[in-house]
N, C-alpha and C positions, 0 to 999 in steps of 0.2 A: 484588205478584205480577206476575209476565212471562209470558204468554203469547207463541209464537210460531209464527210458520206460516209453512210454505216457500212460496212463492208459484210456481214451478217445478211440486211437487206437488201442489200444494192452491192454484189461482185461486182468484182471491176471481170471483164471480159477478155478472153486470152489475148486479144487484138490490143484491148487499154493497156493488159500488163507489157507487152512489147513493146505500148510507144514509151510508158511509162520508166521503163527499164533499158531502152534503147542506151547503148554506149557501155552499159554497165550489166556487171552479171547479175540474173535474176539470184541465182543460189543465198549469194550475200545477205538476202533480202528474205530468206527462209528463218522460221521461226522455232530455234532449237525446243523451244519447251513446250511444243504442239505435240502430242501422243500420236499422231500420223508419224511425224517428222522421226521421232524414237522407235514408230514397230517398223519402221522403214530402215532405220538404222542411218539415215542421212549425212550422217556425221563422216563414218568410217568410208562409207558408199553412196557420194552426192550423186543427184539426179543429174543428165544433161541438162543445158539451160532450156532448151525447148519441153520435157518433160516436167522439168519446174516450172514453168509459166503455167504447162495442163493441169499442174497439179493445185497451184494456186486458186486457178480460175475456178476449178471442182470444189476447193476447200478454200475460204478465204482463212480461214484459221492458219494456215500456213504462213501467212504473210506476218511480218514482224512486226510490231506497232508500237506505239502511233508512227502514221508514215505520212511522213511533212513534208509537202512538196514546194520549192517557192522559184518561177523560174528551172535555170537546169537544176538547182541544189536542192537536194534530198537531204532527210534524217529519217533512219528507222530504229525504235527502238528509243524506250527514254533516255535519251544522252543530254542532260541539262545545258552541259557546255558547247553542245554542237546546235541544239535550239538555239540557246541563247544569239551565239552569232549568224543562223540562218537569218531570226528575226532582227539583225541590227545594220 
């Protein structure tokens, strides 16, 4: 079954993004080609992980997509070959 949520209307909430990202850095999980992400310069000068959850939570645009949850295993970001075996 697929669940899906627009992230535009429905942010996930600094509290979701922590359970969501729990074990794992949020930063990873940042979305290079978001114009936040670039006047912030995030690359050069990442955010704490605490700071990057705020910032997500404010901006869902920050988060990388699609972000495929199934169980603990994650994909962000169109990687065909990491779908492919998330779903198999």
């Amino acid at each position: 079954m697929l669940n899906e949520r627009d992230l535009g209307r429905n942010p996930l909430s600094e509290d979701e993004l922590k359970v969501l990202f729990a074990g794992r850095d949020p930063r990873d999980f940042l979305n290079p080609r978001n114009e936040q992400y670039r006047e912030m310069n995030m690359k050069e000068k990442p955010p704490s992980q605490a700071d990057a959850i705020r910032l997500m939570a404010k901006n869902p645009n920050l988060i990388r997509r699609p972000l495929v949850v199934r169980g603990r295993k994650m994909v962000a970001g169109y990687d065909e070959q990491a779908l492919v075996e998330l779903t198999s």
